[in-house]
N, C-alpha and C positions, 0 to 999 in steps of 0.2 A: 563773223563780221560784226563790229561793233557799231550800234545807233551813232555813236557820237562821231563815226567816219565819214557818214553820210549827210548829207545837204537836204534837208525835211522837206524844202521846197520840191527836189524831185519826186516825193510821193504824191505830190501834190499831182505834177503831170501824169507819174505813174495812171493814177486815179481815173483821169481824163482820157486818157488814150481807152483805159479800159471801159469806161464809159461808152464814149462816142463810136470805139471802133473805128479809128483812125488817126491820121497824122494831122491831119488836115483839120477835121473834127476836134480836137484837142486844143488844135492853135487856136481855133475861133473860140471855144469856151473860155479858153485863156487869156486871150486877148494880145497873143504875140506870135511870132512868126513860126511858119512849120520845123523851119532850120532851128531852133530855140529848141522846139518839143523834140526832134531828131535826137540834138545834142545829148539834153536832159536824160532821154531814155538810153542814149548809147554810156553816159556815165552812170548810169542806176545797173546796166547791163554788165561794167566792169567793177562794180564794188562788189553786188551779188554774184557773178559768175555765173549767169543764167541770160539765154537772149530774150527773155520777158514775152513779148511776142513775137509773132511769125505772118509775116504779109502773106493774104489769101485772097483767093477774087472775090471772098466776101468779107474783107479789111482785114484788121489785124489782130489777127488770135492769140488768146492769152495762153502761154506755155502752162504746164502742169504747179511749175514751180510759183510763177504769177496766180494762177488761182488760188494757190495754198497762201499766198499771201494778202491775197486781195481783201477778205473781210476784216482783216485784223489790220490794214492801213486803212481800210475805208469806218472801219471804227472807232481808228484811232483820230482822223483827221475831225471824226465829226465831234468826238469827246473835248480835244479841244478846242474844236468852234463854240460850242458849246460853253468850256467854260469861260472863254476870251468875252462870250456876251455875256456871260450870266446873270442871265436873267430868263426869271420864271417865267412856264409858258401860260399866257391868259388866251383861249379863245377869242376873244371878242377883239384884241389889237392885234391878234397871230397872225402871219402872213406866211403860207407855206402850200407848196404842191406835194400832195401825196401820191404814190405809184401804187398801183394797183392791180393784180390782174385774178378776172372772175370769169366763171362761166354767165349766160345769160338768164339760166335758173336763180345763180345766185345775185348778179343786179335786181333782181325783178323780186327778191325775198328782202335786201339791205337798200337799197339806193332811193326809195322812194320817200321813206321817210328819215333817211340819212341826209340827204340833200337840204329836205324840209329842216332838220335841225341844224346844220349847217349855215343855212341864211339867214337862221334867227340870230344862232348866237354865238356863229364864229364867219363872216361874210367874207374875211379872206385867206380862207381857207379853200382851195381849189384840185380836185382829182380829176388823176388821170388811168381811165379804167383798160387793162390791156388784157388780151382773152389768153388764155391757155397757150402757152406754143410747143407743144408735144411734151418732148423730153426739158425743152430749156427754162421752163419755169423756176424751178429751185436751184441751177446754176444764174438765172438772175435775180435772185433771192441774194445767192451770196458773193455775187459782185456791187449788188446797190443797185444792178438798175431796175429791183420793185421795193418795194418798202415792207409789202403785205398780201398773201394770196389769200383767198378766201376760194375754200376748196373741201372736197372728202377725202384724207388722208386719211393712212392705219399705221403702217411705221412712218417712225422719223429719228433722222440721227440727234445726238446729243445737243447739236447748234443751234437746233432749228426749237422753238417757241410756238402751244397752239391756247386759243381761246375758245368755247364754243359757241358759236352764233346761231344755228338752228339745228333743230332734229327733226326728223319730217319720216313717213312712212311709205313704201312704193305700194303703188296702187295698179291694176290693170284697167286699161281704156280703152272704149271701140265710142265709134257712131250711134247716137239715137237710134234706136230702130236695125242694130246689128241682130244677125241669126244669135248669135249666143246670148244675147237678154233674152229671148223666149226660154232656156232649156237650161240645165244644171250643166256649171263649169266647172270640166275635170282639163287635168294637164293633158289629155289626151284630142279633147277639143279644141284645146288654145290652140295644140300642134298642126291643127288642118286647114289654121289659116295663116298669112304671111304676118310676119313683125316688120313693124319699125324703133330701129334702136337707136340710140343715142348715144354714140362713140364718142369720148372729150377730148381725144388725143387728133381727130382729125386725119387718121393715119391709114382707116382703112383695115386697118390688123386685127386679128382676131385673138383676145386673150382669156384662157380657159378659163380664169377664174373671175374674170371682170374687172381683175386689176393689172396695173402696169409699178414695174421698181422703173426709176431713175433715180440715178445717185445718192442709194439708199433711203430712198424715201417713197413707199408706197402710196396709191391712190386711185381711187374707184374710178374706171372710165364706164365700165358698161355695168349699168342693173338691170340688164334682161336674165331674169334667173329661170323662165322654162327654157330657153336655150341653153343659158350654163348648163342647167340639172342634167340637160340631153347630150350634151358634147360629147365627143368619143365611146358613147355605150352604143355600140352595132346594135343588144339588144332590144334598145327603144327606139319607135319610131324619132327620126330629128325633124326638127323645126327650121322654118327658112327664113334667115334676116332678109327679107325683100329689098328691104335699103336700109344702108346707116348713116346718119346726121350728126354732127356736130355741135347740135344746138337744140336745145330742149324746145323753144321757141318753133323750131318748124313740124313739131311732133301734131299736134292736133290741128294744122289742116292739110295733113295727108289722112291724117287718119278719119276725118269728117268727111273724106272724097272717096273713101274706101272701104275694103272691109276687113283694112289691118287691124294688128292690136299694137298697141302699145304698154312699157312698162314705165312710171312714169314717178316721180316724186308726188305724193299726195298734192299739196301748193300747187304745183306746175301745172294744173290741169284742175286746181278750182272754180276756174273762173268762167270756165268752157261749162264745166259742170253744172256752175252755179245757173248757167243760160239753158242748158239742156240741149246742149247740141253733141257734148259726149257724153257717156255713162260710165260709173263704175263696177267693175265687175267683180265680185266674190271672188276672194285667193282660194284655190285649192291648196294653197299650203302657207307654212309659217311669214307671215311677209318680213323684209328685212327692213333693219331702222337705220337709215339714214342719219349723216349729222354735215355740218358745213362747218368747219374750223376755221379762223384767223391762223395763218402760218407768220412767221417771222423771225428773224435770225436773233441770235444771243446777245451781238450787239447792240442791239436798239431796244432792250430790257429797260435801259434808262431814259430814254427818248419820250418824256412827258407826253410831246405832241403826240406821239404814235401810239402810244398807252391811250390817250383819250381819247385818240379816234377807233381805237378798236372797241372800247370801252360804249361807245357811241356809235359802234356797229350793232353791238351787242343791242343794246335797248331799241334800235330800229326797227331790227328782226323782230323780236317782240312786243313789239308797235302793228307789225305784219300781220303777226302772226294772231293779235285782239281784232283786227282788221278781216282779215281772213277765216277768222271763228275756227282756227284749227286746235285740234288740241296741244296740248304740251305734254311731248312724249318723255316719259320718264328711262 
C-alpha cells in the first residue's frame, strides 16, 4: 500500500482513537462527531486491510497490526508537527505536558528538585506522573501514551532508549531496638523472621529471579535477595514474605511496627535512618547495585523538549543524591 493512497488526516484519528481508547474519546480530542471518527477509521481499515481495532468492555483495542504501526505514525505526525513550528525549544517560553510513569522510590529520588528546577526556569512546563501498570508500561511507551519511564531495567529491545539517573545500593532494615542488632547477621537469622517485600508489578506473583519480561523488556520488580537465594532449594531453610507492597513508601512503617525485615534501596530508607527509628543491618553477602534508567522510545531521540527534560532528571537526582550525602556508586 502506498503513502500517497492514503488521506494523512486519517492518521491523525488513527492516533486518537489509539490514545483515548475510544470512539467517543477521539471525537472530543478532535473536535468532530463520533460518526466522523467511525468513518475515518473504517477507510484507514480498507486501505490497510487490517480492522485496526476491536471493541472491548474495556474500549477499543489496538490489533497486533495497529501496534506494529503505532510508533512510527505517532512519530511521524510529531516530526512534522514539529517541523510545521520550527522552532527551537526554549525552556523558559515552552509550554508542554510531559507523561511520565515512576515508582514512588523514584519520585521521591527526581521530583523534588526536578520540580524545583522547573519553576525557575521553565514554569510552563507541566507532568504528569503515572505508576507502573504491570505488564502495560512499555506497550504505552510505544503507543505515546507515556513519553518516559523512569525505572530498573536489564534488557531492552532495539526501540527503546535509556539514560542513567541513579545508582543506589540495597540495604537490609529492621526497627531500632530489633533482636538482630544485638547479634551477628547470618542469611540464616534474617530467615527466622518474616519480610516485607516490595513487588512493582502489584500483581501478587512470585518471580524467581526478581525479575519480570514484558514485551521484551526486562525489569527488577523484587530485590529481596535472601529469599531469591532461598527459592526452590528443599535444602535450605526458606524464608517467608509476610506481605508484599507495591510501594517502597509503605516499607518502613510496617517494619517500625514490627519485627520484619526489609530489603530496601539504600535512599529509600535514609531518612528513617537518618531519625533512628530504623537501622541498618550488615549484608551477609555481596549487595546488589541498583540503577534507575530514563526509558524512551527511538522516536523522540529528537524531541529537544524530552532530551532536556531527561537531561534535568539527571542533574536532579544528583541534586538528591549531595542532599542525601549518599555516595556515588560507581
Amino acid at each position: 500500500m502506498s503513502l500517497r493512497r492514503i488521506d494523512l488526516n486519517l492518521f491523525r484519528v488513527f492516533e486518537a482513537v489509539l490514545k483515548h481508547g475510544s470512539i467517543v474519546g477521539a471525537s472530543r480530542a478532535l473536535s468532530v462527531t463520533p460518526s466522523a471518527v467511525s468513518h475515518a477509521i473504517a477507510r484507514l481499515r480498507d486501505a490497510l486491510g487490517d480492522p485496526l481495532f476491536v471493541s472491548t468492555e474495556q474500549g477499543m483495542r489496538p490489533t497486533p497490526r495497529a501496534m506494529q504501526l503505532a510508533p512510527h505514525v505517532q512519530g511521524g505526525l510529531e516530526r512534522l508537527d514539529s517541523a510545521l513550528r520550527s522552532r527551537k525549544f526554549a525552556p523558559d517560553t515552552a509550554v508542554r505536558t510531559f507523561r511520565i510513569a515512576m515508582s514512588d522510590y523514584s519520585t521521591n529520588i527526581v521530583l523534588p528538585h526536578l520540580m524545583q528546577r522547573l519553576q525557575q526556569c521553565a514554569p510552563g512546563i507541566d507532568l504528569r506522573i503515572f505508576p507502573f501498570e504491570r505488564t502495560q508500561t512499555i506497550r504505552q511507551i510505544d503507543d505515546g501514551r507515556l513519553d518516559v519511564v523512569v525505572g530498573w531495567f536489564t534488557d531492552l529491545p532495539p526501540r527503546m532508549r535509556r539514560r542513567l539517573i541513579w545508582r543506589d545500593v540495597e540495604s537490609l532494615v529492621v526497627r531500632a531496638g530489633h533482636p538482630l542488632t544485638r547479634q551477628t547477621v547470618t542469611r540464616e537469622s534474617l530467615l527466622e523472621y518474616p519480610h516485607v517485600v516490595v513487588e512493582l508489578t502489584g500483581t501478587g506473583d512470585s518471580y524467581d529471579d526478581g525479575f519480570v519480561e514484558e514485551r521484551g523488556v526486562v525489569r527488577r520488580v523484587w530485590l529481596e535477595r535472601v529469599l531469591l537465594d532461598t527459592r526452590g532449594d528443599d535444602e535450605k531453610e526458606v524464608g517467608r514474605a509476610a506481605i508484599s507492597v507495591p510501594h517502597f513508601s509503605a516499607v518502613i512503617p510496617i517494619v517500625t511496627s514490627t519485627d520484619f525485615i526489609a530489603t530496601l534501596p539504600a535512599a529509600a530508607a535514609a531518612q528513617a535512618a537518618a531519625q533512628g527509628i530504623v537501622v541498618y543491618l550488615p549484608l551477609p553477602y555481596e549487595p546488589t547495585i541498583g540503577h534507575l534508567d530514563a526509558i524512551w522510545h527511538e522516536r523522540s531521540d529528537d524531541d529537544e523538549a524530552l532530551q532536556w527534560l531527561i537531561r534535568e532528571a539527571a542533574e536532579s537526582a544528583a541534586a538528591m543524591r549531595k542532599a542525601l550525602n549518599a555516595p556515588a556508586l560507581e
